[in-house]
C-alpha positions as a Markdown table, in Angstrom:
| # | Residue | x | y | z |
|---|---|---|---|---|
| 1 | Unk | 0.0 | 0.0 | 0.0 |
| 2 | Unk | 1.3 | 3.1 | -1.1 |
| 3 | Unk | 1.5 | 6.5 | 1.7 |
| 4 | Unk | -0.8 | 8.4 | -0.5 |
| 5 | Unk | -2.5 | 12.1 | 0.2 |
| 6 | Unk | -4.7 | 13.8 | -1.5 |
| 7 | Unk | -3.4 | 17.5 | -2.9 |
| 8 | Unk | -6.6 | 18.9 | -1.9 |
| 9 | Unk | -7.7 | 17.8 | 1.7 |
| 10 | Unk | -3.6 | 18.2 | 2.2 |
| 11 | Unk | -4.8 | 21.9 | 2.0 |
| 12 | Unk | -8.2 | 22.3 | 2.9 |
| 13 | Unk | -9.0 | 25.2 | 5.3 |
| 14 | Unk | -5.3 | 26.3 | 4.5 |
| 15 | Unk | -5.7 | 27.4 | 0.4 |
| 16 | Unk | -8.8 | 25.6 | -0.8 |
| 17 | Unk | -12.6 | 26.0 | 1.0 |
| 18 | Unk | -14.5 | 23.1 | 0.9 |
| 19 | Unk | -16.9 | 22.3 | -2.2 |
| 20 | Unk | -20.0 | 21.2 | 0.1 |
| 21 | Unk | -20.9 | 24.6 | 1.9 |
| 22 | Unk | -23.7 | 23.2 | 4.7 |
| 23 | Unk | -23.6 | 22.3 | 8.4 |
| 24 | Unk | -25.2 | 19.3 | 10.0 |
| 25 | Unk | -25.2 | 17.0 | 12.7 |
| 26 | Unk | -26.4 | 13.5 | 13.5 |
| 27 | Unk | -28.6 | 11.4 | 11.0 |
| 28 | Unk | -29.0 | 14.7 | 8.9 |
| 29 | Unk | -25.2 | 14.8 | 8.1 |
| 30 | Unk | -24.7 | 11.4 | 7.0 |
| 31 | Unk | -28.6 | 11.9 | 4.4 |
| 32 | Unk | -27.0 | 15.0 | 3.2 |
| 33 | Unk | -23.7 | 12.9 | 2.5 |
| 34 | Unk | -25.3 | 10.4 | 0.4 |
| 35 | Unk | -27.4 | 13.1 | -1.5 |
| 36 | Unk | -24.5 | 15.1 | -1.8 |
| 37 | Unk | -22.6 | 12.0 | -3.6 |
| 38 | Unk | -25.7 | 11.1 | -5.6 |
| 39 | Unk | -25.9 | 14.3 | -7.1 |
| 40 | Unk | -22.4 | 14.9 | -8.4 |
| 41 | Unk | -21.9 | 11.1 | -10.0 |
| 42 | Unk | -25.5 | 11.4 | -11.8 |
| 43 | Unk | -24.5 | 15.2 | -13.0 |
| 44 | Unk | -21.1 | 13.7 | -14.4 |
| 45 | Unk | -22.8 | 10.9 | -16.0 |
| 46 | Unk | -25.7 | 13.4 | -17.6 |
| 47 | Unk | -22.8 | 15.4 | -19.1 |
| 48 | Unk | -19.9 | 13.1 | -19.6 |
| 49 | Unk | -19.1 | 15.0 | -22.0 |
| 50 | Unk | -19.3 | 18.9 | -20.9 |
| 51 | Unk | -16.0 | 19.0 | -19.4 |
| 52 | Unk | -17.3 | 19.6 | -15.8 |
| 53 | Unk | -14.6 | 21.0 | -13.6 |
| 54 | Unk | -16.1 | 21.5 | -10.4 |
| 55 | Unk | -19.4 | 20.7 | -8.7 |
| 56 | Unk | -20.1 | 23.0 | -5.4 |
| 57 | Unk | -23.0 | 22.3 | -3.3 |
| 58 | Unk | -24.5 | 24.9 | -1.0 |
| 59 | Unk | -27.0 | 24.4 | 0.9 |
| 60 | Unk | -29.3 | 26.9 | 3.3 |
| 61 | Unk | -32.7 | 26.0 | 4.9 |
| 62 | Unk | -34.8 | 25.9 | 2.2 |
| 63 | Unk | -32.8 | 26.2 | -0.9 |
| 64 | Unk | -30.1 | 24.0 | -2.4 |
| 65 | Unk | -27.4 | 25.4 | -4.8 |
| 66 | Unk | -25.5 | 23.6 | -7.2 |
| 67 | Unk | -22.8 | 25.3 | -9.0 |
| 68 | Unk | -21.2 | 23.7 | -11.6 |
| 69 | Unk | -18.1 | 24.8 | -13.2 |
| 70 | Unk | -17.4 | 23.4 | -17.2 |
| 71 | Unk | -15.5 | 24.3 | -20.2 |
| 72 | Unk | -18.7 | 23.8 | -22.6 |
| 73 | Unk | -21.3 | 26.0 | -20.3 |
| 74 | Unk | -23.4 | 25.8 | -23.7 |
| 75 | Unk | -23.8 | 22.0 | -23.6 |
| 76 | Unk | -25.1 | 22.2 | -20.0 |
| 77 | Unk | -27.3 | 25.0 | -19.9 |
| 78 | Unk | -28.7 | 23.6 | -23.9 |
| 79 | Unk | -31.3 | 25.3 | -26.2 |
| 80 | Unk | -33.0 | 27.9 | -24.5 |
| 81 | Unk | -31.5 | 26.8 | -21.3 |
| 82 | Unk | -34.1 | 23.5 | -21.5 |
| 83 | Unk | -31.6 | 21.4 | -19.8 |
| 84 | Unk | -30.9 | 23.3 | -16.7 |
| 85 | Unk | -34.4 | 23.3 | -15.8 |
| 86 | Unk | -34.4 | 19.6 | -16.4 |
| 87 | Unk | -31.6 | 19.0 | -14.3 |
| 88 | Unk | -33.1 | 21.5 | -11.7 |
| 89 | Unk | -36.1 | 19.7 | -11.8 |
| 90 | Unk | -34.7 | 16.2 | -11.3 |
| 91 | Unk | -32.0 | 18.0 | -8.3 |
| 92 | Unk | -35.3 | 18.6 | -6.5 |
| 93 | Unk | -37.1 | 15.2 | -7.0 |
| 94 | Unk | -33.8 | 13.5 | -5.8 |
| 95 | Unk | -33.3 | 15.8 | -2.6 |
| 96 | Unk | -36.9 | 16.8 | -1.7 |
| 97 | Unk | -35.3 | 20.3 | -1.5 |
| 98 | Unk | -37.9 | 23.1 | -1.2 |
| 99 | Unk | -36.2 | 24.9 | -3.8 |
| 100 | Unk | -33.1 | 24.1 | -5.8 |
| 101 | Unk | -31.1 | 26.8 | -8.2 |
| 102 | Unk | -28.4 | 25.4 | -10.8 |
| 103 | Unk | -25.4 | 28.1 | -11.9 |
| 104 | Unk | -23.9 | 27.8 | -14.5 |
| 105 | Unk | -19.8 | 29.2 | -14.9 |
| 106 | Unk | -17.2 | 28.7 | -17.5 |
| 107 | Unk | -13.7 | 27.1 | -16.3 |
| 108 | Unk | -11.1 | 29.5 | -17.1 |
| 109 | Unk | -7.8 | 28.0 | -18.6 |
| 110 | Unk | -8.7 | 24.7 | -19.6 |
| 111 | Unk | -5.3 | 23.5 | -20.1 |
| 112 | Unk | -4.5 | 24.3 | -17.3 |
| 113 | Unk | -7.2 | 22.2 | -15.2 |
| 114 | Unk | -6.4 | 19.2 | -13.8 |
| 115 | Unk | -9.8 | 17.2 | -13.9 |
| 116 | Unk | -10.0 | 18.6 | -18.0 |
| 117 | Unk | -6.6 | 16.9 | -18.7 |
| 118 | Unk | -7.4 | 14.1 | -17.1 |
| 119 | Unk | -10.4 | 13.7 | -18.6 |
| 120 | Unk | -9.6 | 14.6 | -22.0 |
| 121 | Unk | -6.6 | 11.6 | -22.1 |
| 122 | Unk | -9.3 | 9.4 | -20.8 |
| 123 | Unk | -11.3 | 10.5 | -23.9 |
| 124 | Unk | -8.5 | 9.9 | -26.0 |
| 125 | Unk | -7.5 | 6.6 | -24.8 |
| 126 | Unk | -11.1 | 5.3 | -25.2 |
| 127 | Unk | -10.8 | 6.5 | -28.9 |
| 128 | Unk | -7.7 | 4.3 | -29.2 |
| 129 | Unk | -5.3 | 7.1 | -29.5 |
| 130 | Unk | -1.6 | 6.4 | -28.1 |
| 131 | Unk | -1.3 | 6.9 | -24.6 |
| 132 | Unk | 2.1 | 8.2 | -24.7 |
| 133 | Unk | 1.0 | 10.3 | -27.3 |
| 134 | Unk | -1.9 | 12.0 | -25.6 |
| 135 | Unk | 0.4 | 12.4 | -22.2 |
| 136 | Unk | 3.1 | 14.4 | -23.9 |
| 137 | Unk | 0.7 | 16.8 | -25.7 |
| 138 | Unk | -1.4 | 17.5 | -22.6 |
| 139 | Unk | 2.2 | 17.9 | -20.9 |
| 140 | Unk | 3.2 | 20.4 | -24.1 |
| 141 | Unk | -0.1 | 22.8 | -23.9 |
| 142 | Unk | -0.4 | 23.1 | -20.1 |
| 143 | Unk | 3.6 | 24.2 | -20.0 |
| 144 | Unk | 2.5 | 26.5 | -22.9 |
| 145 | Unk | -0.1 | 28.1 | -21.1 |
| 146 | Unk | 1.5 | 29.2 | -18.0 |
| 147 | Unk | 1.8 | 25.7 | -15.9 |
| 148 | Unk | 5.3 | 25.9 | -13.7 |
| 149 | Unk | 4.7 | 22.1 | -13.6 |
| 150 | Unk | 2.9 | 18.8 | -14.3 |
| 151 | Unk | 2.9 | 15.1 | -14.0 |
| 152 | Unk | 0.9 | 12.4 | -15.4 |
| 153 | Unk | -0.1 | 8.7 | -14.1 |
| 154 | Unk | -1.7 | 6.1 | -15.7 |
| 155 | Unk | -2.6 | 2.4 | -15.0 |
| 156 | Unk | -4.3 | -0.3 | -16.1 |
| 157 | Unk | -3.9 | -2.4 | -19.3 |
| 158 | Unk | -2.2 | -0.3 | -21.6 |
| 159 | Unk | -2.6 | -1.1 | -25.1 |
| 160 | Unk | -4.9 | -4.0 | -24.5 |
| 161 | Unk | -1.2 | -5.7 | -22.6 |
| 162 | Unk | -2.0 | -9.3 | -20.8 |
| 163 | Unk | -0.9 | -7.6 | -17.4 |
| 164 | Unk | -1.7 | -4.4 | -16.2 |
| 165 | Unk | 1.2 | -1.8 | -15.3 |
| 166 | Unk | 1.8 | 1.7 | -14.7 |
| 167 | Unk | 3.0 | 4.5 | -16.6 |
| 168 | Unk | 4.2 | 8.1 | -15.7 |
| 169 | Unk | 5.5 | 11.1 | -17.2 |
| 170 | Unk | 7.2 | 14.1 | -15.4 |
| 171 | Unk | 7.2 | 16.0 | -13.9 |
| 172 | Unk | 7.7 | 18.9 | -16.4 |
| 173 | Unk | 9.0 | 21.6 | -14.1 |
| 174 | Unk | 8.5 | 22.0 | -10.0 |
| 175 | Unk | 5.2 | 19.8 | -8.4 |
| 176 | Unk | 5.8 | 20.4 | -4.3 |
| 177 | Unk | 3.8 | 17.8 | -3.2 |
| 178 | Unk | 4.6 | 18.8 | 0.4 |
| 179 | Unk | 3.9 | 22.7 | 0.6 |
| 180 | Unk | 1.0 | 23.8 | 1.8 |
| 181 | Unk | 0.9 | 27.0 | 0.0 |
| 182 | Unk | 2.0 | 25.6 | -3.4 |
| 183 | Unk | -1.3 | 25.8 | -5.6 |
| 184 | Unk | -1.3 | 22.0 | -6.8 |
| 185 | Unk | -4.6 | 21.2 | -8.9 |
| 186 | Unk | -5.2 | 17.1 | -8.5 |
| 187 | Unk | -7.5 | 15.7 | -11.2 |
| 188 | Unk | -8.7 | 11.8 | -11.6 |
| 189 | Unk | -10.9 | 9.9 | -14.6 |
| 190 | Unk | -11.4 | 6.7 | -15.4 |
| 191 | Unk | -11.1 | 5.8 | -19.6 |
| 192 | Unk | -13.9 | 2.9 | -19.9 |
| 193 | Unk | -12.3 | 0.4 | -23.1 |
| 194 | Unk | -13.1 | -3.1 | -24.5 |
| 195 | Unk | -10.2 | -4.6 | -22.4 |
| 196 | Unk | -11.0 | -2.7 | -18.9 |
| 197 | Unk | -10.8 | 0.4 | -17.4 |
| 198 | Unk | -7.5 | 2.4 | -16.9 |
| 199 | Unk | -7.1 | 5.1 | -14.7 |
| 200 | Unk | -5.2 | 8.4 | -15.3 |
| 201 | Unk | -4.4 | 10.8 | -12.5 |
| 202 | Unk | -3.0 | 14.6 | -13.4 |
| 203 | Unk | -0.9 | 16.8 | -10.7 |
| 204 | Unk | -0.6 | 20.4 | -12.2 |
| 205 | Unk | 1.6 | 23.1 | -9.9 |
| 206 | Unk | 0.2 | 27.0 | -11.0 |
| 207 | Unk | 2.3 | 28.8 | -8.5 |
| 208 | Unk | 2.4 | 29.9 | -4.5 |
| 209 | Unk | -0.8 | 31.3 | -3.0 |
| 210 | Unk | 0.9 | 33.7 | -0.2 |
| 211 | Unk | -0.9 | 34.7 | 2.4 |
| 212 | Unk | -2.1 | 38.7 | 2.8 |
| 213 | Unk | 0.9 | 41.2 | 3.6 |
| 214 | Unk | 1.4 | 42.6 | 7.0 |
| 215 | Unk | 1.8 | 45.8 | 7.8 |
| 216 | Unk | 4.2 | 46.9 | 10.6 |
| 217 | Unk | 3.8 | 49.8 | 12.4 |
| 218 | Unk | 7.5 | 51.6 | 11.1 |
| 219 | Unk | 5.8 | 50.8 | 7.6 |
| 220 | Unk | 2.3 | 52.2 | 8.9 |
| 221 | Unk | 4.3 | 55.4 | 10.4 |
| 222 | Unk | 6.4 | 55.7 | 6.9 |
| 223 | Unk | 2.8 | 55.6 | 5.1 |
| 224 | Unk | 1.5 | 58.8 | 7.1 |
| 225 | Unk | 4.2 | 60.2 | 6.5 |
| 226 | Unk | 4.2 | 60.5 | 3.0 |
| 227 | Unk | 0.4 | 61.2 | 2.9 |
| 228 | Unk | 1.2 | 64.9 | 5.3 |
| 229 | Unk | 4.0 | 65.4 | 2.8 |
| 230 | Unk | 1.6 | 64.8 | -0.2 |
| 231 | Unk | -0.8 | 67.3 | 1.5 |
| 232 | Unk | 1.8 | 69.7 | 2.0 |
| 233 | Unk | 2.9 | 69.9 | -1.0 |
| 234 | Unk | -0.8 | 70.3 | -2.3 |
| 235 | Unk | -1.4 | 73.4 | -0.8 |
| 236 | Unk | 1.9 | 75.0 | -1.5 |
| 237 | Unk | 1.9 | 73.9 | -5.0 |
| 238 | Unk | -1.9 | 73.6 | -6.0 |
| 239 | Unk | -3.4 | 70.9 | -8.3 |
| 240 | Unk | 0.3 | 70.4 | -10.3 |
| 241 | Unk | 1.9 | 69.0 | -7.2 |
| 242 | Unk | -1.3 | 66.9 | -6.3 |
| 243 | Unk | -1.0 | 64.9 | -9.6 |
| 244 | Unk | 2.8 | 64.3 | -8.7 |
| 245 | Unk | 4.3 | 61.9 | -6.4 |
| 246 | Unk | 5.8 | 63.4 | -2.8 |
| 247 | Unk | 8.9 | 62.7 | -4.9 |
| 248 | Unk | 8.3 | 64.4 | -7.8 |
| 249 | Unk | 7.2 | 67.6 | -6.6 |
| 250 | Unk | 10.6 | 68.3 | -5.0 |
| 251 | Unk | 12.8 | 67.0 | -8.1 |
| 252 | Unk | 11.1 | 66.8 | -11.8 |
| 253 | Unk | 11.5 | 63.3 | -13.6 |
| 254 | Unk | 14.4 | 63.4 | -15.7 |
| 255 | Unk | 13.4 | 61.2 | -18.8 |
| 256 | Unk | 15.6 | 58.1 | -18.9 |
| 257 | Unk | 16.4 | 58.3 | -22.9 |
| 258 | Unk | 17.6 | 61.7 | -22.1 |
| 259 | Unk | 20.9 | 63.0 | -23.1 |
| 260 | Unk | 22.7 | 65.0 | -21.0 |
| 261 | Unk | 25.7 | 67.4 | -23.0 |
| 262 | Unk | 28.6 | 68.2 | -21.1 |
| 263 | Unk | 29.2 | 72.7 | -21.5 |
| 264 | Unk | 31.8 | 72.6 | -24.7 |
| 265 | Unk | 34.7 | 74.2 | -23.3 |
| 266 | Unk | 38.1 | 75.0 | -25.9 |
| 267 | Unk | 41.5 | 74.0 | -24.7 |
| 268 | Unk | 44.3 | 76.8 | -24.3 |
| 269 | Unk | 46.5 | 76.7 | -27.0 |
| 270 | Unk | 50.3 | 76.3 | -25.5 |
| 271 | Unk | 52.4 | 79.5 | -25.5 |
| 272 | Unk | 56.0 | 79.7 | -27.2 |
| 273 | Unk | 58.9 | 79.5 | -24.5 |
| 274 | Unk | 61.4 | 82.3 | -25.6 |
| 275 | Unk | 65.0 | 81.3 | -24.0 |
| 276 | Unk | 66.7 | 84.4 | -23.2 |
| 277 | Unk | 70.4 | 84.9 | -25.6 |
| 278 | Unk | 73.6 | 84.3 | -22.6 |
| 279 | Unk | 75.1 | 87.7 | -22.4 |
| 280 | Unk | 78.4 | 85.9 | -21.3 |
| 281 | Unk | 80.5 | 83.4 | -23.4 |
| 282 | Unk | 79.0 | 79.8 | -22.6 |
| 283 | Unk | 81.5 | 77.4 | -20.2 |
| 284 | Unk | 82.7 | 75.0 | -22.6 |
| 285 | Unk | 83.9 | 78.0 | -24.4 |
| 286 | Unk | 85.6 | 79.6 | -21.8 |
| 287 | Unk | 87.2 | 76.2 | -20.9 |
| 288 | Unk | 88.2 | 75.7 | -24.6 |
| 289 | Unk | 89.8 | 79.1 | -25.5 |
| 290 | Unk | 92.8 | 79.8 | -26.9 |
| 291 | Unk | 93.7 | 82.5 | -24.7 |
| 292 | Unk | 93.8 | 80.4 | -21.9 |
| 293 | Unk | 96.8 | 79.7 | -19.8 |
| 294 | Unk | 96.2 | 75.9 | -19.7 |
| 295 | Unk | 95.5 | 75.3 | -23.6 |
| 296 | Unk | 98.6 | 77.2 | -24.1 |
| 297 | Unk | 100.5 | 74.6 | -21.6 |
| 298 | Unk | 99.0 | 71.2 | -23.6 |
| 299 | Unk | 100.0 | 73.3 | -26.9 |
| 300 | Unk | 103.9 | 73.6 | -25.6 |
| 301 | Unk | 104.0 | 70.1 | -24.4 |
| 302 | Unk | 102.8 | 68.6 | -27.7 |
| 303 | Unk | 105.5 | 70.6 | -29.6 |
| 304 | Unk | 108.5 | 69.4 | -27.1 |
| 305 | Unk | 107.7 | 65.6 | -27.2 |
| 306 | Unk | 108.8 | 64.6 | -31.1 |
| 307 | Unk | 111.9 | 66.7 | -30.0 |
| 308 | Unk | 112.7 | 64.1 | -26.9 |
| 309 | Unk | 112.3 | 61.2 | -28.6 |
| 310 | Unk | 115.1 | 62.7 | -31.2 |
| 311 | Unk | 117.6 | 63.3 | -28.8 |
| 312 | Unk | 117.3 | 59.7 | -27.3 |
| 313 | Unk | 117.7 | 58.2 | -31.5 |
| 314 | Unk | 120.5 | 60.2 | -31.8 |
């Protein structure tokens, strides 16, 4: 035995509200049970083929409500709304109701709905149509429409097989099977063929619902605060400064796709450095003149040497 629970009683009272709306106690609870059974198998058997969703029951003293929730709302309600009064007429024969009333809604997001996949693969299956087949496509359209995940189960004797076996696919994407606030839609049919039944369960995951924001008392005192500067700025400013934001009024939007030019400013041209003419003879000519005492000295010296060297030949 497998440690199965359901995706919806997991979170009733927590994200989903209960789809029989009455009270009762003692022999009247467990009547109304049965009644309450009745009524939704011999609705989904009238229109097997109306892609019912969701069947809520509310009931009050004297008047029962039925609410039924279907992707063909035309093939329930029929020509000149004939067959609601026909089903509201047999609702009140099987209940003894005082009074019964029958609504009528469209299921938004088909594709998205777990009972109308699972129900539309049992369709297909019972047409003969390959199971894989008709998996992966309802896999394809819900991702397309907006699903953040899905998975598919299937049992029984596929393809007309000797021994039954199972068969998933997925999941596509995130199924939290465990948290509470994860919005998982659970939908089961049965496909009726020549060589049994076979069962196909869908799990579809459309997101978190979170639960209403808090306020905190800083963020409360922070929300004053703007609305007296919003005020004050209305009666200094008039009706301009009430369209604008607290924000606005003290510094005007600057468009994003703006451009902002730097001032052009022109760059000094250099000026000319003018060296000043040496009024006095440089150094390397005053070391290198012939008037001085020391180039006269190497001059002397130079002359005397070849004469040396002759004396010492001769």
């Amino acid at each position: 035995m497998g440690q199965k629970v359901h995706p919806y009683g997991f979170r009733l009272g927590i994200i989903r509200q209960s789809k029989a709306r009455w009270f009762a106690a003692g022999r009247e609870y467990r009547n109304w049970l049965v009644e309450d059974l009745k009524l939704r198998r011999y609705i989904r058997q009238v229109h097997r083929n109306a892609g019912i969703s969701d069947i809520v029951v509310d009931r009050s003293r004297d008047t029962l409500t039925v609410t039924i929730v279907t992707a063909k709302p035309g093939v329930v309600i029929g020509r000149g709304g004939r067959d609601v009064d026909y089903l509201r007429q047999h609702i009140e024969r099987m209940t003894g109701a005082k009074r019964a009333r029958v609504n009528v809604e469209e299921a938004p997001e088909p594709d998205v709905n777990a009972q109308l996949v699972a129900e539309n693969i049992a369709r297909q299956i019972e047409r003969r149509v390959s199971h894989r087949w008709a998996m992966r496509q309802s896999m394809e359209r819900a991702m397309r429409q907006g699903a953040k995940g899905i998975r598919i189960k299937i049992a029984g004797r596929l393809g007309g097989a000797e021994i039954a076996r199972t068969e998933a696919m997925g999941p596509v994407g995130r199924v939290p099977l465990q948290t509470l606030r994860a919005d998982i839609d659970y939908g089961i049919d049965t496909a009726h063929t020549s060589y049994g039944p076979i069962g196909v369960r869908v799990w579809i995951y459309r997101g978190e619902i979170l639960p209403a924001r808090r306020v905190r008392p800083e963020e409360e005192d922070a929300e004053k605060l703007e609305a007296e500067i919003t005020a004050a700025q209305r009666e200094l400013h008039g009706e301009e400064a009430q369209q604008m934001g607290p924000v606005e009024a003290i510094a005007p939007e600057v468009p994003t796709d703006a451009v902002v030019e730097a001032p052009h400013t022109v760059a000094p041209r250099p000026e000319p450095v003018i060296m000043p003419e040496p009024s006095e003879p440089s150094l390397v000519e005053d070391l290198m003149g012939v008037d001085e005492p020391m180039a006269a000295e190497i001059a002397e010296e130079e002359a005397e040497e070849p004469q040396a060297g002759e004396e010492a030949e001769g």
